[in-house]
DOPA-6503 format. One record per residue: residue number from 1; x, y, z of N, C-alpha, C, CB in turn. Coordinates in steps of 0.02 Angstrom, whole numbers, m for minus. Glycine has a CB too. Example, Ala and Ser with C-alpha at 12.3 -4.5 7.8 and 13.67 -1.06 7.14 Angstrom:
     k      n_u      n_v      n_w     ca_u     ca_v     ca_w      c_u      c_v      c_w     cb_u     cb_v     cb_w
     1      660     m284      390      615     m225      390      660     m165      390      565     m224      452
     2      642     m112      354      684      m53      357      645        2      394      704      m30      286
This chain:
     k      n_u      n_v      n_w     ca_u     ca_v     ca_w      c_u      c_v      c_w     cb_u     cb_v     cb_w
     1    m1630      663    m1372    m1642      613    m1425    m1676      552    m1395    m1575      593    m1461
     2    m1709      516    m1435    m1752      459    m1423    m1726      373    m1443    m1815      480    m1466
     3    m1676      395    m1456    m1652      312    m1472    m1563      329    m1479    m1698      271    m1567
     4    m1551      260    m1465    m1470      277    m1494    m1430      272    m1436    m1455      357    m1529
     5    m1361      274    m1433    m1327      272    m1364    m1315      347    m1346    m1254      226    m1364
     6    m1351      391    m1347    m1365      464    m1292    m1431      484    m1265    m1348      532    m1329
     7    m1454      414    m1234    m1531      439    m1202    m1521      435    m1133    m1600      389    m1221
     8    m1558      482    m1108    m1552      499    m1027    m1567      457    m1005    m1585      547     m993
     9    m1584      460     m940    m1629      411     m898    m1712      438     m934    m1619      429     m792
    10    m1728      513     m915    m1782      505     m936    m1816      487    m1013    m1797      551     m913
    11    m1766      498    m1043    m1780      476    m1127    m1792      391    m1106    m1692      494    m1196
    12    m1747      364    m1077    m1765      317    m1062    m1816      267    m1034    m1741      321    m1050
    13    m1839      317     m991    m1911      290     m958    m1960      300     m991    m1932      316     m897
    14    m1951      345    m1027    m2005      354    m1090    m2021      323    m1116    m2002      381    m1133
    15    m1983      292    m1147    m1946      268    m1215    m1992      173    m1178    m1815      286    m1219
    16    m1975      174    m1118    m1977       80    m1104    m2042       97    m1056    m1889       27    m1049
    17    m2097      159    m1058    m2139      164    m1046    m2155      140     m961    m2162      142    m1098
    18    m2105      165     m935    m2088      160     m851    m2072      236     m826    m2011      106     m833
    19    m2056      227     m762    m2083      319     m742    m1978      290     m719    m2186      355     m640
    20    m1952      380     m718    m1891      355     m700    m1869      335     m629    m1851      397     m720
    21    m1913      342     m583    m1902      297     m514    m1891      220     m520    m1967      302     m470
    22    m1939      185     m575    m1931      118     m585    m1875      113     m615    m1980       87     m617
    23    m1859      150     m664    m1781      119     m702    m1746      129     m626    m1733      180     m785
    24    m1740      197     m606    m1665      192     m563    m1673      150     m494    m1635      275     m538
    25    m1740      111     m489    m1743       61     m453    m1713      m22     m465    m1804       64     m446
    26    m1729       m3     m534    m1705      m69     m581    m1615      m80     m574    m1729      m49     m678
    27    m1610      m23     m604    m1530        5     m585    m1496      m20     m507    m1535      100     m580
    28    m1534       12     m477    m1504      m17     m409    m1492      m75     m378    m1528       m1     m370
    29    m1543     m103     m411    m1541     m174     m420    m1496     m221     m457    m1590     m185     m440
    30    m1465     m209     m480    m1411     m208     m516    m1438     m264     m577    m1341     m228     m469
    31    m1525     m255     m609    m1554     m266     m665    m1532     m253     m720    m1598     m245     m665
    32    m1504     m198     m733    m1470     m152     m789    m1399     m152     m788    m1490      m79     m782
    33    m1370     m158     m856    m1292     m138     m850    m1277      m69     m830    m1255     m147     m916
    34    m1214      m46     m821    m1194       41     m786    m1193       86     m853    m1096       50     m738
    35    m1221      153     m849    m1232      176     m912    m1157      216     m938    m1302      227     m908
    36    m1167      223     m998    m1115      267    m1018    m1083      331     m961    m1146      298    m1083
    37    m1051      354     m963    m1056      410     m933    m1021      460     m952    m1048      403     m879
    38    m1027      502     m954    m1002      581     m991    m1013      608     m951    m1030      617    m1051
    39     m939      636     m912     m949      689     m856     m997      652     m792     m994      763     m893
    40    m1039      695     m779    m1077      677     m722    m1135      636     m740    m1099      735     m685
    41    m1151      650     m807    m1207      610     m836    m1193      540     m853    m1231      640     m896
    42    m1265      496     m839    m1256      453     m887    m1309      434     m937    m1237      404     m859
    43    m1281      403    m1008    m1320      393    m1041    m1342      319    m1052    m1304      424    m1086
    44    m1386      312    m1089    m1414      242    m1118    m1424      225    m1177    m1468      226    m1098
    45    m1411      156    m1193    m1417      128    m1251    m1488       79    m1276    m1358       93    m1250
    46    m1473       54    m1346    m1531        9    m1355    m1525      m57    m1296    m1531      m21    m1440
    47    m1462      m59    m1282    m1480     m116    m1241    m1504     m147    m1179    m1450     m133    m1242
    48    m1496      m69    m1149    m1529      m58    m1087    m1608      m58    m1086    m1505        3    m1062
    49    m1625       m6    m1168    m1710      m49    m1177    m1727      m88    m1201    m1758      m29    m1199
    50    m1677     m145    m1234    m1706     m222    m1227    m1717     m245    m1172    m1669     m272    m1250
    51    m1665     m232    m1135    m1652     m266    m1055    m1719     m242    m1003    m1566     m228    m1015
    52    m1755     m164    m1009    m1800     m140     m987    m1870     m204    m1025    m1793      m53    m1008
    53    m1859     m216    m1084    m1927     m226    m1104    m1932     m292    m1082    m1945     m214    m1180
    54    m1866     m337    m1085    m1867     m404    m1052    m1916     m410     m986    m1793     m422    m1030
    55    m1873     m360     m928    m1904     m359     m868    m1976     m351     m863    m1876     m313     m834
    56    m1982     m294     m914    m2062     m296     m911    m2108     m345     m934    m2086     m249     m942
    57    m2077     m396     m999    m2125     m462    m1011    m2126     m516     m946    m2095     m506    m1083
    58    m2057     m531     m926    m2046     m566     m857    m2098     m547     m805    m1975     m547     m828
    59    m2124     m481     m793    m2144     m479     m748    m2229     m488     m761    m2115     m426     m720
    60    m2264     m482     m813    m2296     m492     m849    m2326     m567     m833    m2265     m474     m902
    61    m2280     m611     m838    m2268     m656     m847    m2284     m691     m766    m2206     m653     m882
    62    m2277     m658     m729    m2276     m675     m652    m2207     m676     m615    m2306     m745     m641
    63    m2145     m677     m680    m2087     m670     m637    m2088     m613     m573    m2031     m654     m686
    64    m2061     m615     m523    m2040     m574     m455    m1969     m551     m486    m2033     m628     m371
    65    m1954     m483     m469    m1897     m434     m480    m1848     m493     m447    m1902     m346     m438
    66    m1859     m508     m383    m1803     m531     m347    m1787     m603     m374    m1815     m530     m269
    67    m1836     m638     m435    m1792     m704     m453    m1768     m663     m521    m1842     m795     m465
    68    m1772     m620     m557    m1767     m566     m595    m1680     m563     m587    m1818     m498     m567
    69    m1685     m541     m520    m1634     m505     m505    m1564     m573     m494    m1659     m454     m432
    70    m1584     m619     m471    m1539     m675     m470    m1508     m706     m507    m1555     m710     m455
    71    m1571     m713     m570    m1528     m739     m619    m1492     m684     m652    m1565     m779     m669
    72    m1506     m618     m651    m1441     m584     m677    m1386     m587     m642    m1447     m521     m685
    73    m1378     m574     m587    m1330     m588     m522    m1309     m663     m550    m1376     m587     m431
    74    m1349     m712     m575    m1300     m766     m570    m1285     m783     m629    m1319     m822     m536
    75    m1292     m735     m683    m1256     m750     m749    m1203     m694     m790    m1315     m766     m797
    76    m1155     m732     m805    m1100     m668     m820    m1151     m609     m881    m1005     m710     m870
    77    m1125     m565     m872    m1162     m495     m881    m1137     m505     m946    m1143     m419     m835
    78    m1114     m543     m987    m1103     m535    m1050    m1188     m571    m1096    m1020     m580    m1064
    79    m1187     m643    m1036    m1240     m665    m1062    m1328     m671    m1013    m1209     m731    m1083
    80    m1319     m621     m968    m1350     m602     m930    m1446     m598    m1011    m1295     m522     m886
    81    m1424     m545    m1052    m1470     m534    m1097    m1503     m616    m1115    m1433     m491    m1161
    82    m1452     m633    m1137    m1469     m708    m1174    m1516     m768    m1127    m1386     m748    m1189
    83    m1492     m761    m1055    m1528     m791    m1035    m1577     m753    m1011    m1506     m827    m1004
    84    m1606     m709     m998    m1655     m665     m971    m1693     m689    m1053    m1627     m569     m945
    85    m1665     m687    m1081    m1742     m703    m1162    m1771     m781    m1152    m1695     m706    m1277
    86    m1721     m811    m1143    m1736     m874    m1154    m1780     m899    m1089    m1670     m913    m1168
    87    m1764     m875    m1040    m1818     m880     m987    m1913     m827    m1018    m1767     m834     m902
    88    m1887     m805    m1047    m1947     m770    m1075    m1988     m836    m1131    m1915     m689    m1122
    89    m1924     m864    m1169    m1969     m906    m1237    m1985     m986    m1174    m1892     m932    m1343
    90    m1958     m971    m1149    m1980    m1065    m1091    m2047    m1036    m1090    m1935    m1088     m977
    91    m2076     m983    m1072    m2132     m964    m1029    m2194    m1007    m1098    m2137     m854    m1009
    92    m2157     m987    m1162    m2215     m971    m1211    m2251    m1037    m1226    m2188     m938    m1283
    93    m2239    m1103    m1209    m2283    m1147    m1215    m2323    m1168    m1166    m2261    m1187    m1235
    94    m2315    m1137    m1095    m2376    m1136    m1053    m2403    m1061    m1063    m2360    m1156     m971
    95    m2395    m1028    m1092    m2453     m952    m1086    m2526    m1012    m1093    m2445     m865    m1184
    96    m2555     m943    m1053    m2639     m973    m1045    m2675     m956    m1098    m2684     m943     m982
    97    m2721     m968    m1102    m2781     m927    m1162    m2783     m840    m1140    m2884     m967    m1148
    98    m2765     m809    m1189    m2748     m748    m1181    m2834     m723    m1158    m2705     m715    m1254
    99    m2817     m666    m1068    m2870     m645    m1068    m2904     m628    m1102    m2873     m622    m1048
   100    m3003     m616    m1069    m3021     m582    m1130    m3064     m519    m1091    m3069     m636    m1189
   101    m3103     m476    m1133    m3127     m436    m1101    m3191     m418    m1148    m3078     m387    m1081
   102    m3242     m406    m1118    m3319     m395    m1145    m3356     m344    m1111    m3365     m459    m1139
   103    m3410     m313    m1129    m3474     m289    m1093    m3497     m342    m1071    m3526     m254    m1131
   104    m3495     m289     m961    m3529     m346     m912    m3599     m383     m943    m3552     m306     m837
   105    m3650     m346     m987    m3681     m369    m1022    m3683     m438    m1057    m3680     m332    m1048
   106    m3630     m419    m1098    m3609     m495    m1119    m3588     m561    m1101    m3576     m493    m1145
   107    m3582     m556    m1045    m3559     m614     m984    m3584     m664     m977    m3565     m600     m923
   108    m3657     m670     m954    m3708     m713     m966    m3691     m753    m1038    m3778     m670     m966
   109    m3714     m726    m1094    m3720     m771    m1147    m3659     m792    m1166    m3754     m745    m1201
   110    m3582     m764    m1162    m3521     m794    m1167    m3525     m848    m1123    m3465     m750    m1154
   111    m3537     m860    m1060    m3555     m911    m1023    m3601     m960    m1054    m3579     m889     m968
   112    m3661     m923    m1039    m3692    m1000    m1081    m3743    m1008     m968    m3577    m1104    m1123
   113    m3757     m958     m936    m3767     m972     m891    m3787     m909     m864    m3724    m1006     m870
   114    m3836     m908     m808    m3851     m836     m792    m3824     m807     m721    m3927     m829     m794
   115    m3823     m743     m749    m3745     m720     m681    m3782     m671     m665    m3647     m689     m706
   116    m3831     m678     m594    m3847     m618     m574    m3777     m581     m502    m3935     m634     m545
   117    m3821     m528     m471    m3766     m479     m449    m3699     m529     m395    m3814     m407     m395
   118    m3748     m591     m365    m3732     m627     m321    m3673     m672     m345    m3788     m658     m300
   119    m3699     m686     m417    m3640     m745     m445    m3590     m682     m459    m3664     m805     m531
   120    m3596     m643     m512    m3558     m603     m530    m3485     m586     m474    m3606     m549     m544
   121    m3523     m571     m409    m3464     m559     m342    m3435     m611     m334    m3489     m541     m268
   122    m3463     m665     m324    m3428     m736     m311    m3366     m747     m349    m3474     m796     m330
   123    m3395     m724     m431    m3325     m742     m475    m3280     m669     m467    m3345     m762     m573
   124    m3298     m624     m454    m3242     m562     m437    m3199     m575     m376    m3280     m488     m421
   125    m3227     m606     m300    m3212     m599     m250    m3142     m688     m273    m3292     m591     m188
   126    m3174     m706     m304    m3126     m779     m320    m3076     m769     m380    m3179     m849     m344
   127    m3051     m697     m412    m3012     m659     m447    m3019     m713     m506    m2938     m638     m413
   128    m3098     m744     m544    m3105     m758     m595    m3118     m718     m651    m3134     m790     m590
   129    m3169     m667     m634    m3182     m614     m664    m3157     m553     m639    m3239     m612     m670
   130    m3135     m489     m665    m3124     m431     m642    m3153     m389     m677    m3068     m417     m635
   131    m3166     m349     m641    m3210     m271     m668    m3169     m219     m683    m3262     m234     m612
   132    m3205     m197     m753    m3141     m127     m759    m3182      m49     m753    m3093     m128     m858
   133    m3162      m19     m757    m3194       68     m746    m3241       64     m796    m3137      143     m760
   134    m3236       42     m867    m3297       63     m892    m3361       24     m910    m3281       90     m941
   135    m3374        5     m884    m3449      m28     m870    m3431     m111     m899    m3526       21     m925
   136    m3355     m134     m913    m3329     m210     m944    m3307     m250     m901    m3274     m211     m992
   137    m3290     m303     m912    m3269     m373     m870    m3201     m375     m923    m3337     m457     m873
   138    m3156     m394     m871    m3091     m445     m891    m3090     m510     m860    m3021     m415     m870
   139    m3093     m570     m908    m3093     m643     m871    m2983     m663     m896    m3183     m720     m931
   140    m2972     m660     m845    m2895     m693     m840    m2889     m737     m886    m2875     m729     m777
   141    m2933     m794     m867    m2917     m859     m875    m2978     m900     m922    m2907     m888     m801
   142    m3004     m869     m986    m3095     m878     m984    m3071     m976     m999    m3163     m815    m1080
   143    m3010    m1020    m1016    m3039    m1073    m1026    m3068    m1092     m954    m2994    m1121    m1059
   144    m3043    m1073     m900    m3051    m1108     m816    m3117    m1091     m831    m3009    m1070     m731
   145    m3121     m992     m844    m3222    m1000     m819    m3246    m1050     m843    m3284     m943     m850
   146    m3239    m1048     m925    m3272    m1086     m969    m3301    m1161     m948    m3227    m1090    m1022
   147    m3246    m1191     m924    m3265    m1254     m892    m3308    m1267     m818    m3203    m1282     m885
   148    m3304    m1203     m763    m3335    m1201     m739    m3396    m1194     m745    m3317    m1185     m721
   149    m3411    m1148     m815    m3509    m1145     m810    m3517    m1191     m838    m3562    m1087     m845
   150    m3493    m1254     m884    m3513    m1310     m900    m3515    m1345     m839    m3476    m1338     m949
   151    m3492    m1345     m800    m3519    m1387     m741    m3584    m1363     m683    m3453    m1398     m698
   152    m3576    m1291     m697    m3662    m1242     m674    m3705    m1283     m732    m3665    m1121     m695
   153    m3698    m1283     m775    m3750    m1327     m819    m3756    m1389     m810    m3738    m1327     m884
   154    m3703    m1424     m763    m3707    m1499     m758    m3754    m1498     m707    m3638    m1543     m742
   155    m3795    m1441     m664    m3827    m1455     m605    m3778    m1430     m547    m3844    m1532     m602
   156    m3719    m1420     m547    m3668    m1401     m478    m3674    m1324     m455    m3578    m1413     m499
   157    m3682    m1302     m413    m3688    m1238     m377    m3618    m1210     m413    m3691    m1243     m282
   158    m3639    m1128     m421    m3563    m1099     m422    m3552    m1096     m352    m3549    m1021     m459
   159    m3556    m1083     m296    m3519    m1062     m246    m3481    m1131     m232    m3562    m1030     m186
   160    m3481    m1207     m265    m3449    m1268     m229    m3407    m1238     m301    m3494    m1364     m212
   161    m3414    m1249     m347    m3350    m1227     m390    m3290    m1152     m381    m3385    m1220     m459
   162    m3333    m1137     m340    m3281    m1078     m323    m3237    m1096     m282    m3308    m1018     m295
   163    m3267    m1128     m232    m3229    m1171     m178    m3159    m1238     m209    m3304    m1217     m135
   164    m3184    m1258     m254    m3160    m1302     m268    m3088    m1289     m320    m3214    m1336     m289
   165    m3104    m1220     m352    m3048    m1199     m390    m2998    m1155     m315    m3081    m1139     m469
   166    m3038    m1140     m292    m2954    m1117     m233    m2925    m1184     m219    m2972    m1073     m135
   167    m2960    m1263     m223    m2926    m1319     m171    m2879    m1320     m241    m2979    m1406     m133
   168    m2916    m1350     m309    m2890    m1353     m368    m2835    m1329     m392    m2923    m1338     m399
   169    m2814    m1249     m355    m2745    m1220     m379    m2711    m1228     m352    m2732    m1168     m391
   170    m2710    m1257     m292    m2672    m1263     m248    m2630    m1323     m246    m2704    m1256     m200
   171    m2657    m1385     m284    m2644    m1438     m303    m2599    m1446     m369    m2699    m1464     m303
   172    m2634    m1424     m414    m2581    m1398     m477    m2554    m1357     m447    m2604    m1367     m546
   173    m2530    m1306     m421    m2475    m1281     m414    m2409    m1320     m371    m2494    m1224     m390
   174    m2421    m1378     m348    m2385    m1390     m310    m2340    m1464     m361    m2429    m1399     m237
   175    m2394    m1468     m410    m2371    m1529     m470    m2329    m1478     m516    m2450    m1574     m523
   176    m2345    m1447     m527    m2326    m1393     m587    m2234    m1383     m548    m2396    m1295     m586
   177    m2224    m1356     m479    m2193    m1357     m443    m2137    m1419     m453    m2232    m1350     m394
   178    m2172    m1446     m436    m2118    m1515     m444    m2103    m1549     m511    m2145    m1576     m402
   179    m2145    m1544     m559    m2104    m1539     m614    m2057    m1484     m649    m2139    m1552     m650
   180    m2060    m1453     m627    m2035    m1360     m642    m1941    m1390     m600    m2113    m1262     m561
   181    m1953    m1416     m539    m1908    m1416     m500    m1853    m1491     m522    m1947    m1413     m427
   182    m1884    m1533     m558    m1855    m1599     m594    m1822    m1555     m658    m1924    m1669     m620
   183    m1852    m1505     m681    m1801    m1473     m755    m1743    m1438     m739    m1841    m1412     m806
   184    m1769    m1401     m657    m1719    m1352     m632    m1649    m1412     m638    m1742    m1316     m538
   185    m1663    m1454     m575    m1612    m1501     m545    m1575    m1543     m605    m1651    m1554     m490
   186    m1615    m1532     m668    m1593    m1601     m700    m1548    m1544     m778    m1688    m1673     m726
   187    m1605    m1549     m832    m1562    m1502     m873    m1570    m1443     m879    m1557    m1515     m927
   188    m1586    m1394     m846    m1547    m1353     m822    m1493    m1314     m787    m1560    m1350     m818
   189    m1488    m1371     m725    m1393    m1359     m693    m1360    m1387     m746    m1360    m1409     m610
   190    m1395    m1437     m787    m1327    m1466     m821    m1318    m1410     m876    m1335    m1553     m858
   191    m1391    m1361     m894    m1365    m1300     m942    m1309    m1246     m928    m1421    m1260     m953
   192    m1323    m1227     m876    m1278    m1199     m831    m1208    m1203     m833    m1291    m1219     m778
   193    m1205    m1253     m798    m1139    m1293     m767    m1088    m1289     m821    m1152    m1378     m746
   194    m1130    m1304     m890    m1089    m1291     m948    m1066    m1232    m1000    m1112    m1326     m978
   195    m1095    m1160     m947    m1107    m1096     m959    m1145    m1073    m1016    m1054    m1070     m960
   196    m1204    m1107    m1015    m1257    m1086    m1059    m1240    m1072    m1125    m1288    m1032    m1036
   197    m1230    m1126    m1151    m1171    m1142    m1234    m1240    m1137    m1260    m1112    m1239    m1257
   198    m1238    m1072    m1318    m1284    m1032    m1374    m1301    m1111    m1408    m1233     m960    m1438
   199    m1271    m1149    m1421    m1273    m1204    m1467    m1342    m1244    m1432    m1192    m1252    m1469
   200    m1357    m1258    m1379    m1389    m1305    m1341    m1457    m1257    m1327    m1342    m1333    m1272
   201    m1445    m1198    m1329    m1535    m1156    m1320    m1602    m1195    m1345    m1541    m1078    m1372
   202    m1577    m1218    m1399    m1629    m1234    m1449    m1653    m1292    m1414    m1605    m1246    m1526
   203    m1609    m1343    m1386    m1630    m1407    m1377    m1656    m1370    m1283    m1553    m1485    m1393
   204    m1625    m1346    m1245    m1667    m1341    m1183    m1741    m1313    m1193    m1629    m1295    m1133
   205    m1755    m1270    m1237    m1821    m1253    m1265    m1858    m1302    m1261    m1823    m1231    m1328
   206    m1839    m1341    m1310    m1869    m1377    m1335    m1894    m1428    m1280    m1836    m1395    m1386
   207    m1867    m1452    m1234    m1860    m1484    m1199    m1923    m1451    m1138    m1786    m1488    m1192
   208    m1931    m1400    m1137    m1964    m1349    m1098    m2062    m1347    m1138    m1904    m1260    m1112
   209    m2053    m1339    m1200    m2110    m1365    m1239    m2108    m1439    m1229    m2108    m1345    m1316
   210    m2087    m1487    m1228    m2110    m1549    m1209    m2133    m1563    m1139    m2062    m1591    m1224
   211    m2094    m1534    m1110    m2133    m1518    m1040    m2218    m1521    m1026    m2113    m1445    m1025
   212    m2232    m1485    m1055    m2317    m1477    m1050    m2372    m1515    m1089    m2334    m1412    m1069
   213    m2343    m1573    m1139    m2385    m1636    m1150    m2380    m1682    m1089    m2362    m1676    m1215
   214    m2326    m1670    m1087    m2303    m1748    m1018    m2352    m1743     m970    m2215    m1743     m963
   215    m2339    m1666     m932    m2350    m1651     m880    m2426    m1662     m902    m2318    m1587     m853
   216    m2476    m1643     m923    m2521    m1656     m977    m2545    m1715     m947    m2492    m1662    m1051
   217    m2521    m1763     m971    m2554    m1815     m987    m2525    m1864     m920    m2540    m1839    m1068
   218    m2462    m1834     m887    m2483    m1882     m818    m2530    m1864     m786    m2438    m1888     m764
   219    m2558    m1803     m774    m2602    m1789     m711    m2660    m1810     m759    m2603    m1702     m669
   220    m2693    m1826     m807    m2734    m1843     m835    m2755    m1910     m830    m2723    m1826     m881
   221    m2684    m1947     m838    m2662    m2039     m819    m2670    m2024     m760    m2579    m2083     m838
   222    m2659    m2001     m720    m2668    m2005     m635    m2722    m1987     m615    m2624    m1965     m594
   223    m2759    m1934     m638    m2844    m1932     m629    m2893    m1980     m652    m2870    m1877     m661
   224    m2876    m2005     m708    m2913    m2081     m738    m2891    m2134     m685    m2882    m2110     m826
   225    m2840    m2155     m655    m2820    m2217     m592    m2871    m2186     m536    m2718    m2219     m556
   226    m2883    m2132     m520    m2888    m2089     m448    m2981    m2095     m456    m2842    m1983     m450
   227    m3006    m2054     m521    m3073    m2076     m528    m3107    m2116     m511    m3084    m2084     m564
   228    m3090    m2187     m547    m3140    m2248     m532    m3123    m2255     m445    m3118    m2333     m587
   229    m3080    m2249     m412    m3080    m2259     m344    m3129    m2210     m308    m3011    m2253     m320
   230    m3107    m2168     m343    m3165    m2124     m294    m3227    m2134     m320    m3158    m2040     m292
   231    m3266    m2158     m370    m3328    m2157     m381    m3334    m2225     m342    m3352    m2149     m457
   232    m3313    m2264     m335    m3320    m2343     m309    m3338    m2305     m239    m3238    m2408     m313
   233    m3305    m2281     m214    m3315    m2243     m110    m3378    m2220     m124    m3251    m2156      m68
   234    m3382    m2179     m182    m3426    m2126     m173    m3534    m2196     m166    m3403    m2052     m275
   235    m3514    m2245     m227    m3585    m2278     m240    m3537    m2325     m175    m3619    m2317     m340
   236    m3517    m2361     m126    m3514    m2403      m82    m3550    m2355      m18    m3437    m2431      m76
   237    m3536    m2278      m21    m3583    m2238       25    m3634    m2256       14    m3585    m2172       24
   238    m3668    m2245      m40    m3719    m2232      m69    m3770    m2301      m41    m3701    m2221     m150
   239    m3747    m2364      m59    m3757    m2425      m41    m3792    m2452       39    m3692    m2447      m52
   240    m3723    m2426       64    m3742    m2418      131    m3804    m2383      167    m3696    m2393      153
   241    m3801    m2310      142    m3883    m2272      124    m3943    m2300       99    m3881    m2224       75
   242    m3942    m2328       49    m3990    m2350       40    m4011    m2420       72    m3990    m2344      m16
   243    m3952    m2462      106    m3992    m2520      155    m4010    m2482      241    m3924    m2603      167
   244    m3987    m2409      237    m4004    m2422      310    m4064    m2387      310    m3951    m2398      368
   245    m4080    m2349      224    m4151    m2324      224    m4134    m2233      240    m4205    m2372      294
   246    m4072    m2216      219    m4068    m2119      236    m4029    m2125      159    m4000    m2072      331
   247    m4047    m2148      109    m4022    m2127       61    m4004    m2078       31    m4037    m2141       40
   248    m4073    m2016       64    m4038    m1956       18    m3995    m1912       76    m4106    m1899      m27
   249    m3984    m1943      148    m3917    m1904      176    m3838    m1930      157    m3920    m1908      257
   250    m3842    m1976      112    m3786    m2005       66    m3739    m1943       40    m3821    m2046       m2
   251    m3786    m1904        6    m3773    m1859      m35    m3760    m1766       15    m3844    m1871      m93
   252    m3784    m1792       57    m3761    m1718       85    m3715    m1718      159    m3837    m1672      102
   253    m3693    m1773      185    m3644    m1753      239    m3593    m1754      198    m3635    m1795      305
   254    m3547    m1709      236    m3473    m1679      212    m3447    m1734      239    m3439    m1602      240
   255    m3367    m1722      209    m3326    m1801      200    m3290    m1792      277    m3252    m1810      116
   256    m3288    m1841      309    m3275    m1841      391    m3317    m1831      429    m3236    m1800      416
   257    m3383    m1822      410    m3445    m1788      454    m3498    m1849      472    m3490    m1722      403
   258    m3514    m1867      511    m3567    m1915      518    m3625    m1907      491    m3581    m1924      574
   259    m3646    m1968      454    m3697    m1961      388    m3777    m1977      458    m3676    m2051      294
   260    m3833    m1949      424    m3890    m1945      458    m3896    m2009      462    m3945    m1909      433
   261    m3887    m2079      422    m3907    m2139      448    m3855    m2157      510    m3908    m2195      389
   262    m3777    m2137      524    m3753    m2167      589    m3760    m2128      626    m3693    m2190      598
   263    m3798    m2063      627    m3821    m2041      686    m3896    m2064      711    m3817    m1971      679
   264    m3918    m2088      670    m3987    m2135      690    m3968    m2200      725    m4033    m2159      620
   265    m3913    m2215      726    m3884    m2281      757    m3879    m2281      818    m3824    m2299      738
């Protein structure tokens, strides 16, 4: 049978569209509650393929089995389900712009920019674009491209924007990080601590969607302070270039590198 509390393992893996090595990996993991058992067998219920389909949006999601596996380990197995969802609905007000996928054909003019074989690798080898078996593109993330070929149109090389989104993620991830880690420390132990009272879900949610205006609009307030400083360095270079007469090596030594006018010195 295919549903109900007498499904095998393999009805099961079927059923949550996993091969049965992964469930009884899941299992071992002690991901899953212990199944019925009859005799030597055991069986499964619907709740084991909620609990299967959870894992699979989690992971979806970028969750790792092993923080997967912790918070079940660290929540009583009654409400183990409950919070395994609710870590699923936190996720839903940062989801990205849902990939998209086109004929490699179509690439170019979705851009707005022309992608011969050279650019094309650049954005595969920088896991912006991916290629699938039948002659299509999957873009992850198309608002990131998106904004990148507006800046190929501003005049900027793709290969400095390619460069610049590895420095770029690396930076948000480490803000994202530390605000992620102020919800952990703050209301979240205090969700916890108070054994994750059904009554209060609504408001930690919520609290989790407010999250991402804030976060929002500081690094936005902090890029507007950070801007005008750096354009001020950037025309006081510039300045200097043009009194010592190498104006246009202003614009091309790298930052720490001795500019062609103080090596004329």
């Amino acid at each position: 049978m295919d549903s109900g509390p007498g499904m095998t393992v393999t009805v099961l893996a079927r059923r949550a569209g996993m091969t049965v090595r992964n469930v009884r990996a899941h299992a071992a993991r002690g991901l899953l509650p212990p199944p019925h058992l009859q005799g030597r067998t055991g069986y499964y219920g619907p709740e084991h393929l909620a609990r299967l389909d959870l894992i699979a949006q989690l992971q979806e999601q970028g969750f790792a089995l092993a923080a997967i596996e912790r918070l079940v380990t660290a929540t009583p197995r009654q409400s183990a389900e409950e919070a395994l969802a609710q870590y699923l609905h936190m996720l839903a007000p940062w989801a990205p712009e849902p990939p998209l996928e086109m004929p490699l054909a179509d690439l170019p003019g979705w851009l707005g920019v022309a992608v011969d074989e050279e650019t094309r690798g650049s954005l595969v080898d920088a896991h912006l674009v991916q290629t699938l078996d039948d002659g299509r593109v999957r873009v992850p993330n198309p608002g990131l491209v998106r904004s990148g070929a507006e800046a190929v149109r501003l005049g900027m090389p793709l290969s400095a924007l390619v460069d610049l989104h590895a420095e770029l993620t690396t930076h948000v991830g480490a803000v994202t990080a530390s605000f992620i880690d102020l919800f952990r420390r703050t209301v979240w132990a205090d969700h916890v601590r108070d054994g994750l009272p059904h009554e209060r879900h609504g408001q930690v949610l919520d609290v989790v969607g407010a999250l991402q205006p804030v976060a929002a609009q500081a690094l936005l307030a902090a890029f507007r302070e950070e801007m005008p400083r750096a354009i001020s360095g950037f025309l006081d270079e510039v300045s200097d270039a043009f009194e010592s007469g190498s104006a246009g090596a202003a614009g091309s030594a790298p930052e720490g590198s001795p500019s062609a006018a103080e090596s004329d010195r």
